[in-house]
PDB file of N, CA, C and O in Angstrom:
ATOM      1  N   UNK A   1      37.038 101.834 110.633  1.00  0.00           N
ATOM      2  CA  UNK A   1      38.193 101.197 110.067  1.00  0.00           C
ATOM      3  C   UNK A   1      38.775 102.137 109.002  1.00  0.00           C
ATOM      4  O   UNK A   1      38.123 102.866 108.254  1.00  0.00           O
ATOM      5  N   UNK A   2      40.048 102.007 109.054  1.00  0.00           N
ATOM      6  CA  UNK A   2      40.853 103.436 107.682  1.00  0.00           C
ATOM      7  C   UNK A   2      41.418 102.319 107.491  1.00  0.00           C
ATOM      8  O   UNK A   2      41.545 101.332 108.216  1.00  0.00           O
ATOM      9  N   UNK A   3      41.914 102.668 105.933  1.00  0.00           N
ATOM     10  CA  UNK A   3      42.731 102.362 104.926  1.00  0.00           C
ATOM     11  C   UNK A   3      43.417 103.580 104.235  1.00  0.00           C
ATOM     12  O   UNK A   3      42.867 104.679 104.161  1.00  0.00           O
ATOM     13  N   UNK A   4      44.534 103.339 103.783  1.00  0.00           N
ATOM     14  CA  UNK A   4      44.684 104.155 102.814  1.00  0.00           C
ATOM     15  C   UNK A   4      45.514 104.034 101.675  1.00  0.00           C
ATOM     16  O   UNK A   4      46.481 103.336 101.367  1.00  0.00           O
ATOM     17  N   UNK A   5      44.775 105.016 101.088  1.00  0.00           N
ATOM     18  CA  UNK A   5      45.087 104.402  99.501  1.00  0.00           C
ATOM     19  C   UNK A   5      46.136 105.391  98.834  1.00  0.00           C
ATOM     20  O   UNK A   5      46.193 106.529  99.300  1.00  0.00           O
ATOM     21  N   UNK A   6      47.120 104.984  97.589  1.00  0.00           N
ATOM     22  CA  UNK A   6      48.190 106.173  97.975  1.00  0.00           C
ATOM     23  C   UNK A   6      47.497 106.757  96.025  1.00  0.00           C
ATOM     24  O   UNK A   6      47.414 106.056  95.016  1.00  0.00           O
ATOM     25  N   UNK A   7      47.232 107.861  96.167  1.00  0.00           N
ATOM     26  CA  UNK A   7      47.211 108.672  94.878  1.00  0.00           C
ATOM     27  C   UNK A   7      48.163 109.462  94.258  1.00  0.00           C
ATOM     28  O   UNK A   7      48.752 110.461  94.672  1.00  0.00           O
ATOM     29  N   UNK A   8      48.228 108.867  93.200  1.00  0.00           N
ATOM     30  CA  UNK A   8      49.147 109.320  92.232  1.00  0.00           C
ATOM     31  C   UNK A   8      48.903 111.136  91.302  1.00  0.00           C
ATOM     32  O   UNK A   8      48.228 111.384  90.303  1.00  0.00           O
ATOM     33  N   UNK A   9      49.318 111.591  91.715  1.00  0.00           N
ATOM     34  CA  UNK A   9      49.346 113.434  91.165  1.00  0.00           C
ATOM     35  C   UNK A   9      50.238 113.893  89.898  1.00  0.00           C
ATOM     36  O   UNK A   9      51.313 114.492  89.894  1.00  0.00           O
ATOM     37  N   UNK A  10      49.446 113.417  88.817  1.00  0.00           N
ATOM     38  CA  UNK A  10      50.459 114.177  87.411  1.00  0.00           C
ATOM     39  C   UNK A  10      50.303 114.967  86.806  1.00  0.00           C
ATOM     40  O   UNK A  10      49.492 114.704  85.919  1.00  0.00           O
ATOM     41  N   UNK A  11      50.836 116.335  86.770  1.00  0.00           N
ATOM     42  CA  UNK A  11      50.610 117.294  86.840  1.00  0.00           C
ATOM     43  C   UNK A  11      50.610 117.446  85.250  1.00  0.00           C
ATOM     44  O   UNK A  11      51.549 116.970  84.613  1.00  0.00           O
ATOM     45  N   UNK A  12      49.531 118.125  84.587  1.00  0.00           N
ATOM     46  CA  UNK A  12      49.177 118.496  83.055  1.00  0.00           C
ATOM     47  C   UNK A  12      49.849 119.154  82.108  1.00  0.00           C
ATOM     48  O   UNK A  12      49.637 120.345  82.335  1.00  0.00           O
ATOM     49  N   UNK A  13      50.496 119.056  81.233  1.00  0.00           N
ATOM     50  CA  UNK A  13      51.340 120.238  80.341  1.00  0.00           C
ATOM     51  C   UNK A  13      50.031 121.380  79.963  1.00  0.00           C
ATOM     52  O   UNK A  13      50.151 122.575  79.694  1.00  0.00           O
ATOM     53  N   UNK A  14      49.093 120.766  80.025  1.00  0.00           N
ATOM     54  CA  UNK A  14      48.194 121.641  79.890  1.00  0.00           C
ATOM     55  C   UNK A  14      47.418 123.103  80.854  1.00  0.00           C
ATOM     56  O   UNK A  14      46.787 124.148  80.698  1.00  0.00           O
ATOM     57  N   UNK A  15      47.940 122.350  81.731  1.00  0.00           N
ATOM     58  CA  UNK A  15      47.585 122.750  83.359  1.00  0.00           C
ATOM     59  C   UNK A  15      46.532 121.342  84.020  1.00  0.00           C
ATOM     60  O   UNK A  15      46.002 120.347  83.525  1.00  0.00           O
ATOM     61  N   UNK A  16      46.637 122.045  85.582  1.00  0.00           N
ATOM     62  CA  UNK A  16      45.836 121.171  86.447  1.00  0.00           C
ATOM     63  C   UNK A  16      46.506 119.870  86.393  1.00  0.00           C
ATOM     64  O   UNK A  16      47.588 119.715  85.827  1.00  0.00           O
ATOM     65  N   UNK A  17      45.749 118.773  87.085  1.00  0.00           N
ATOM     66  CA  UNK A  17      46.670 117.451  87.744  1.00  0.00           C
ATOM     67  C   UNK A  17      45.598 116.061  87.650  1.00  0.00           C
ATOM     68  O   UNK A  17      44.539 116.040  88.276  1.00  0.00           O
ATOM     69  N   UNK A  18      46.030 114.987  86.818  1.00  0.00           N
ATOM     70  CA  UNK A  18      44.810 114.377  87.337  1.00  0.00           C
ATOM     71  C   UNK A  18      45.831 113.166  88.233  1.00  0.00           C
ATOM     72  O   UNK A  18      46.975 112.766  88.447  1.00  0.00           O
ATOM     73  N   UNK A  19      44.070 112.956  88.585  1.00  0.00           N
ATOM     74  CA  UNK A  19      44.594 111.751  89.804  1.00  0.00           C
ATOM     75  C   UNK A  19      44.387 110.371  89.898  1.00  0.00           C
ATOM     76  O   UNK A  19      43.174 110.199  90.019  1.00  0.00           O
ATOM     77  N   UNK A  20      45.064 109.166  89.900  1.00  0.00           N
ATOM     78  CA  UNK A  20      44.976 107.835  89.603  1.00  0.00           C
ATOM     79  C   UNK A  20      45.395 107.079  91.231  1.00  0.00           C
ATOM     80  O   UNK A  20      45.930 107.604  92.208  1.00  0.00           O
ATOM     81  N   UNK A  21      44.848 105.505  91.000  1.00  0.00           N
ATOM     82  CA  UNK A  21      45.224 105.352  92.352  1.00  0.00           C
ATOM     83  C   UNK A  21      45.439 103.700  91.797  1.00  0.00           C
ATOM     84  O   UNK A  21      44.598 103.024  91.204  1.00  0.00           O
ATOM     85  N   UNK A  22      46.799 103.309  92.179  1.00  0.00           N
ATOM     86  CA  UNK A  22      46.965 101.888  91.662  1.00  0.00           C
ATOM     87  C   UNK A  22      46.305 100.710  92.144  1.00  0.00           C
ATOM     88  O   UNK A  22      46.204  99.617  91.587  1.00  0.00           O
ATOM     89  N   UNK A  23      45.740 101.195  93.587  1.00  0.00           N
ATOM     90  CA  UNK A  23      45.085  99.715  94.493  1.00  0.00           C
ATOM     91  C   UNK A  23      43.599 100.031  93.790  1.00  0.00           C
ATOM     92  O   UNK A  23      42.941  99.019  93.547  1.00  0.00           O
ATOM     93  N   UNK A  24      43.029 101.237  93.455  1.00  0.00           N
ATOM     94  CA  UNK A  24      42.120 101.043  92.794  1.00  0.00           C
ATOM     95  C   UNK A  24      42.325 101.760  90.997  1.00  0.00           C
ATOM     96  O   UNK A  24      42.703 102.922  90.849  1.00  0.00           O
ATOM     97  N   UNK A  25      42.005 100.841  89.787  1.00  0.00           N
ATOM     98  CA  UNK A  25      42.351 101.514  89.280  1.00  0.00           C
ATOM     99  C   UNK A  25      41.225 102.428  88.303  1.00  0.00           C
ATOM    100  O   UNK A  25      41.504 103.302  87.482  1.00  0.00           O
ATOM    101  N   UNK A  26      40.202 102.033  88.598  1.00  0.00           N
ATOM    102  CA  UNK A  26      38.743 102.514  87.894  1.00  0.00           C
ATOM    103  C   UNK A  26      39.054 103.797  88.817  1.00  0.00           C
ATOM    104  O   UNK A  26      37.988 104.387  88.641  1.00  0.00           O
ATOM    105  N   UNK A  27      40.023 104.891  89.954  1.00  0.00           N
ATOM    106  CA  UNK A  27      39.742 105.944  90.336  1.00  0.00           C
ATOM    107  C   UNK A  27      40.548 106.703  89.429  1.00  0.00           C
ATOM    108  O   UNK A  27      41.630 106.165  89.196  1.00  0.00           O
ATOM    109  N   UNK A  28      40.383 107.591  88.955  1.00  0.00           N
ATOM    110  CA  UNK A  28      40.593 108.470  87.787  1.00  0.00           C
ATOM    111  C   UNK A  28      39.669 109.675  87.572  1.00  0.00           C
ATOM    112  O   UNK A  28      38.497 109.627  87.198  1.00  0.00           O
ATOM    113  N   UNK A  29      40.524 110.964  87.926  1.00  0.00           N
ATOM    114  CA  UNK A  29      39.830 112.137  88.081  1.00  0.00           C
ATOM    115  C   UNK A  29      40.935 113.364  87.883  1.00  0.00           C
ATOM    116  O   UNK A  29      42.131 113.175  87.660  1.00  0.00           O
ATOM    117  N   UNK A  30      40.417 114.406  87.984  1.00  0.00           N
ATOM    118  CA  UNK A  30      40.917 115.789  87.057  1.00  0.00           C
ATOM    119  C   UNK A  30      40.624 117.094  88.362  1.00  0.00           C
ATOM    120  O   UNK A  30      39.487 117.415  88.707  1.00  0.00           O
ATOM    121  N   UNK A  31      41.765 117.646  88.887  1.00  0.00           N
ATOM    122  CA  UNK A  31      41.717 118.974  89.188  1.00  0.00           C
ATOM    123  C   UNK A  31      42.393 119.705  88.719  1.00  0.00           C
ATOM    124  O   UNK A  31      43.410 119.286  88.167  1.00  0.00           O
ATOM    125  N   UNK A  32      42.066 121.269  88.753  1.00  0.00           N
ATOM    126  CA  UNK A  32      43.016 122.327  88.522  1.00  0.00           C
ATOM    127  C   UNK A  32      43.732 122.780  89.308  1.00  0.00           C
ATOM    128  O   UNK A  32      44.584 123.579  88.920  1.00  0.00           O
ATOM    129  N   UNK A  33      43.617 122.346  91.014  1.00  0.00           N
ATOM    130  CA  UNK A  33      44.482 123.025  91.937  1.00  0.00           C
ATOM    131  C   UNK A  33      44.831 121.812  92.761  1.00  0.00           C
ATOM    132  O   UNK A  33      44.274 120.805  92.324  1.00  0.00           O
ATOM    133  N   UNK A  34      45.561 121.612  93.785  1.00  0.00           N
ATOM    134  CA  UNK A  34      46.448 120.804  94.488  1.00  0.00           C
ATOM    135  C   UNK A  34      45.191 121.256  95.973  1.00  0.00           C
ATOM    136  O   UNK A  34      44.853 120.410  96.801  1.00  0.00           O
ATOM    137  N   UNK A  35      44.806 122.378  95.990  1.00  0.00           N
ATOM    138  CA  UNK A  35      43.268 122.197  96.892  1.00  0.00           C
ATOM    139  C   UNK A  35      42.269 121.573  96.508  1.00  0.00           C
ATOM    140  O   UNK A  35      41.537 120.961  97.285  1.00  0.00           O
ATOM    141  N   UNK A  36      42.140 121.619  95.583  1.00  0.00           N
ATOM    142  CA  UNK A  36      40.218 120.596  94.675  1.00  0.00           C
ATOM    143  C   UNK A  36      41.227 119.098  94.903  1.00  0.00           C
ATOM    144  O   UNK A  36      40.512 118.292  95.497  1.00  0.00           O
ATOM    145  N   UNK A  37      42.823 118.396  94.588  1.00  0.00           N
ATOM    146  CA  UNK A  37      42.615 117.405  94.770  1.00  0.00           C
ATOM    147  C   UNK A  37      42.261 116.274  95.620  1.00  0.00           C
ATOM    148  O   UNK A  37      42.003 115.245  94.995  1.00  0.00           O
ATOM    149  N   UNK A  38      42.178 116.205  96.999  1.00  0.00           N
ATOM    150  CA  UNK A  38      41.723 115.562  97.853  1.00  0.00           C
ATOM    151  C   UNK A  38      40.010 115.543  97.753  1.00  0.00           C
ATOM    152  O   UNK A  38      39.451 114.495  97.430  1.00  0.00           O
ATOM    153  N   UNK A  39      39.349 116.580  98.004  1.00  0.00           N
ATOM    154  CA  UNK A  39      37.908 116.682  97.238  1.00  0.00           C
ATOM    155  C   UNK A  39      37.408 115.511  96.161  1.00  0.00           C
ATOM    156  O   UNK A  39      36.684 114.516  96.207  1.00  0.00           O
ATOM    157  N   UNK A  40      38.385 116.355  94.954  1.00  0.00           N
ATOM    158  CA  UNK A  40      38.018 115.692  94.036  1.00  0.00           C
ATOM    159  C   UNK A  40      37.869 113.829  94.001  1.00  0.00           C
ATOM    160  O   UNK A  40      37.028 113.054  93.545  1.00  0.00           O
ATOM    161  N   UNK A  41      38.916 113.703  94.596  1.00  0.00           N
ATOM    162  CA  UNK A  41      39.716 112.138  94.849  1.00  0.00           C
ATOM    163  C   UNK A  41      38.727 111.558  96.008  1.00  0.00           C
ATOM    164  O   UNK A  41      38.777 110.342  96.191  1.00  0.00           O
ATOM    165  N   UNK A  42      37.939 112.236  96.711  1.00  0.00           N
ATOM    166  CA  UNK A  42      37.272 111.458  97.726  1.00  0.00           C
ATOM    167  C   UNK A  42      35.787 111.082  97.016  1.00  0.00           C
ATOM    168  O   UNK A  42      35.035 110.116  97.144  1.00  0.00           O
ATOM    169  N   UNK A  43      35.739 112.121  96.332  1.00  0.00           N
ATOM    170  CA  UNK A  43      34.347 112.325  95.277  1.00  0.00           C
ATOM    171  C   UNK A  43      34.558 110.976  94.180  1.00  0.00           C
ATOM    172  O   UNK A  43      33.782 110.024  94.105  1.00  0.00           O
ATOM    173  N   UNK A  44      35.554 111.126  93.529  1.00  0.00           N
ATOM    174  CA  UNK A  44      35.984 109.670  92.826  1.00  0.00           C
ATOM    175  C   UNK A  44      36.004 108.560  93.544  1.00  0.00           C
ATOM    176  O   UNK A  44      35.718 107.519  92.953  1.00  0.00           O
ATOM    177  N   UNK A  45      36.374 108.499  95.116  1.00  0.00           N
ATOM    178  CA  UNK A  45      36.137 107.307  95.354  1.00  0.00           C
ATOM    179  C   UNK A  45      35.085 106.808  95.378  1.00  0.00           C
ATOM    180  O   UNK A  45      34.934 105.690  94.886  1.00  0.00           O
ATOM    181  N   UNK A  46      33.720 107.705  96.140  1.00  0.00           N
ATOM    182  CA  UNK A  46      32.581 107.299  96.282  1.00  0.00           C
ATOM    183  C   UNK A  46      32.229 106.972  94.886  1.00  0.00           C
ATOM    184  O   UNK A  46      31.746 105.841  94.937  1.00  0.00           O
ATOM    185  N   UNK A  47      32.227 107.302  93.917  1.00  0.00           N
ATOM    186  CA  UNK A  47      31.909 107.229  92.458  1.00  0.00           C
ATOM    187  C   UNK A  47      32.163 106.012  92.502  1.00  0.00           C
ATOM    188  O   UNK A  47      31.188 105.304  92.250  1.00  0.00           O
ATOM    189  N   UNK A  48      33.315 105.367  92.778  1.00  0.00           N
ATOM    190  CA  UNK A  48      33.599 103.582  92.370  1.00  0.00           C
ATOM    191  C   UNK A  48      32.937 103.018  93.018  1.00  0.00           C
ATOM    192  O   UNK A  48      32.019 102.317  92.594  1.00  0.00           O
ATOM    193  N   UNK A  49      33.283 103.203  94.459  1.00  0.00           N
ATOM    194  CA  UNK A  49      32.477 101.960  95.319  1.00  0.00           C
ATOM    195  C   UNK A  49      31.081 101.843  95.367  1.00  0.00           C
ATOM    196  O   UNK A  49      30.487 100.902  95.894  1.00  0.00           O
ATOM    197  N   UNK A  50      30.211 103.450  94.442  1.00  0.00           N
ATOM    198  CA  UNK A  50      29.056 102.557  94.466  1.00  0.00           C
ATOM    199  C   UNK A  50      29.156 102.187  92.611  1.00  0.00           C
ATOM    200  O   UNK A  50      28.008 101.999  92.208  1.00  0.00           O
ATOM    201  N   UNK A  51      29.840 102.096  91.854  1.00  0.00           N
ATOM    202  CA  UNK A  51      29.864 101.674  90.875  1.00  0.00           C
ATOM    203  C   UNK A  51      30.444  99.416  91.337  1.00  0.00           C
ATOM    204  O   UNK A  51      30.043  98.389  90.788  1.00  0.00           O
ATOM    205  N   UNK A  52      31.251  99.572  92.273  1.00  0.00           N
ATOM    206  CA  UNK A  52      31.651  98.385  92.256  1.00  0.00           C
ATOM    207  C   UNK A  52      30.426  97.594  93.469  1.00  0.00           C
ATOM    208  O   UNK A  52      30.519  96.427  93.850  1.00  0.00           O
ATOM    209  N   UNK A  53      28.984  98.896  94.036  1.00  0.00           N
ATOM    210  CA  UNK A  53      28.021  98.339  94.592  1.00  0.00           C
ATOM    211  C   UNK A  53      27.177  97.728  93.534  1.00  0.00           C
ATOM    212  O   UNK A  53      26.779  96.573  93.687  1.00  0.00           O
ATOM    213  N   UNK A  54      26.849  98.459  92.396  1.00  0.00           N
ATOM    214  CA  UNK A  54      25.899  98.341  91.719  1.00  0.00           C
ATOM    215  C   UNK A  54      25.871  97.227  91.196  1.00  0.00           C
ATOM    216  O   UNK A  54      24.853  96.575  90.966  1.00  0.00           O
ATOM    217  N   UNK A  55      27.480  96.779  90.864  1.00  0.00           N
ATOM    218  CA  UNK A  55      27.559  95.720  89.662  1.00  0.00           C
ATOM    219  C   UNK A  55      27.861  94.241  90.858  1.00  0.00           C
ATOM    220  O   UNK A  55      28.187  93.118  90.475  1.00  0.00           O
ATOM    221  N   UNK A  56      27.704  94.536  91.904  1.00  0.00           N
ATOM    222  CA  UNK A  56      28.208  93.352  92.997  1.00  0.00           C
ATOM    223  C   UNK A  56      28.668  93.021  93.217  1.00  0.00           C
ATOM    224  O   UNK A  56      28.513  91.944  93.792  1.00  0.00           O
ATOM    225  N   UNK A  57      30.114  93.757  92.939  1.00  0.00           N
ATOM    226  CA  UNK A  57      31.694  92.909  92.643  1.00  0.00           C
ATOM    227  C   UNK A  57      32.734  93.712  94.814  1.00  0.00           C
ATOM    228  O   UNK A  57      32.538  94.761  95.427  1.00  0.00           O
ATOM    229  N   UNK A  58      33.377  92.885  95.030  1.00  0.00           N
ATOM    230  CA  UNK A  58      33.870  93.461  95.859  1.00  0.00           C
ATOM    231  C   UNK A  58      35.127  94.265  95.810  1.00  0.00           C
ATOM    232  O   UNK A  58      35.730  94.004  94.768  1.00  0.00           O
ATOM    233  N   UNK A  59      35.657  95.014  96.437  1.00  0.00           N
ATOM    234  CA  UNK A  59      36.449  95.805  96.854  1.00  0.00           C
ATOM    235  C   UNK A  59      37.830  95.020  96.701  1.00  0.00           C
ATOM    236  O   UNK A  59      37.661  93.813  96.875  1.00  0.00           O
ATOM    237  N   UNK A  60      38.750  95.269  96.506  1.00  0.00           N
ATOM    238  CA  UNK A  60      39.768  94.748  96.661  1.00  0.00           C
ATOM    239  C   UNK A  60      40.237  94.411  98.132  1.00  0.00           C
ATOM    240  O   UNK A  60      39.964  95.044  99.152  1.00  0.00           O
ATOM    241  N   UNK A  61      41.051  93.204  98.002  1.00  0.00           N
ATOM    242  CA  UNK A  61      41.179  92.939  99.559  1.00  0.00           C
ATOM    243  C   UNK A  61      41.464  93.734 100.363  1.00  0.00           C
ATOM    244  O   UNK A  61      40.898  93.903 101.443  1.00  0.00           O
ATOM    245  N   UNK A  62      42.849  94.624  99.714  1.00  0.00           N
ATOM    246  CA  UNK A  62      43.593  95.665 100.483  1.00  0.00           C
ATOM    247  C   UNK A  62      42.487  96.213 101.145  1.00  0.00           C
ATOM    248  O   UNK A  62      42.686  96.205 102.359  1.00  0.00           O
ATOM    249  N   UNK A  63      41.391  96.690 100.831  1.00  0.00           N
ATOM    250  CA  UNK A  63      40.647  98.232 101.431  1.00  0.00           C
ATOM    251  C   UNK A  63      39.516  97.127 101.903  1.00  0.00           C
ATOM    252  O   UNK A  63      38.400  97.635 102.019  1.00  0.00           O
ATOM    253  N   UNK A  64      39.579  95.774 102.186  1.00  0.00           N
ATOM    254  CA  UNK A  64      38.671  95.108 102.892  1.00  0.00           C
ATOM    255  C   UNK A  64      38.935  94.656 104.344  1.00  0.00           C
ATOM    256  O   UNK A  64      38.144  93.964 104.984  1.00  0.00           O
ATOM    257  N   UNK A  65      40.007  95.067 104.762  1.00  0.00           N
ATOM    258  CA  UNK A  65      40.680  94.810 105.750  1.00  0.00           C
ATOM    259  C   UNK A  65      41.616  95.664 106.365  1.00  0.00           C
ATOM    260  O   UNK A  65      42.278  96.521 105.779  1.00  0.00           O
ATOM    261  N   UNK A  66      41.655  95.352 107.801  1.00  0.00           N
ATOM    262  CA  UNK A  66      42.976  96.664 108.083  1.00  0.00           C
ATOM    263  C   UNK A  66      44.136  96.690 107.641  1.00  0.00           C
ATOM    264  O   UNK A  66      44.345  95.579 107.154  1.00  0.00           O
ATOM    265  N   UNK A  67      45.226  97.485 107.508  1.00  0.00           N
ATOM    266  CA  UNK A  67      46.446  96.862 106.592  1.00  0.00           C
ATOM    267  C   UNK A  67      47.333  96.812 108.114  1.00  0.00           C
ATOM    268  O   UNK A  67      46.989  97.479 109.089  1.00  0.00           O
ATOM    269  N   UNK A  68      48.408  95.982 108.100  1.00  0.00           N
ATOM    270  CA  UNK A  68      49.618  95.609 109.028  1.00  0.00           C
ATOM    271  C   UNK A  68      50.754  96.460 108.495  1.00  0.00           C
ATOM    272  O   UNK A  68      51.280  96.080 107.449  1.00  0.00           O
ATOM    273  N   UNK A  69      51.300  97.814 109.212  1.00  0.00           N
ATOM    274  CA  UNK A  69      51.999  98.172 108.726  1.00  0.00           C
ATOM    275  C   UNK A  69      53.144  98.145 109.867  1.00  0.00           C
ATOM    276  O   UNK A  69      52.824  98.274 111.049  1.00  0.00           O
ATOM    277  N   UNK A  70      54.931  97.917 109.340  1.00  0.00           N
ATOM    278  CA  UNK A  70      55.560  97.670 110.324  1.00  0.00           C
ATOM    279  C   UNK A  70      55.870  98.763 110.754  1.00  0.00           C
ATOM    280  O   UNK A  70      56.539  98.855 111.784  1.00  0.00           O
TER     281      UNK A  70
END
């Protein structure tokens, strides 16, 4: 089953980009290149879902189900 989730890319005055994702919002992560971000962002996801395993809480509906897109 896929879902997908749309990530948000804001790029740093400092340099590098971090990355947020509104359907989830505990995903929050940091690259320096526009290559590390997908990596990085898949690495953050696993980070939540077993953070939202540990504590027993479920997933948001969206990513519990297939989505209907027209």
């Amino acid at each position: 089953m896929k879902h997908r989730l749309t990530l948000i890319l804001e790029k740093q005055p400092e340099g590098g980009f971090t990355i947020t994702c509104e359907q989830l919002p505990e995903l929050i992560t940091e690259c320096d290149t526009l290559d590390d971000a997908i990596v990085n962002a898949i690495d953050a996801f696993c980070s939540v879902a077993e953070l939202y395993e540990q504590e027993n809480r479920v997933l948001p509906t969206l990513l519990q189900f297939p989505l209907l897109t027209q």
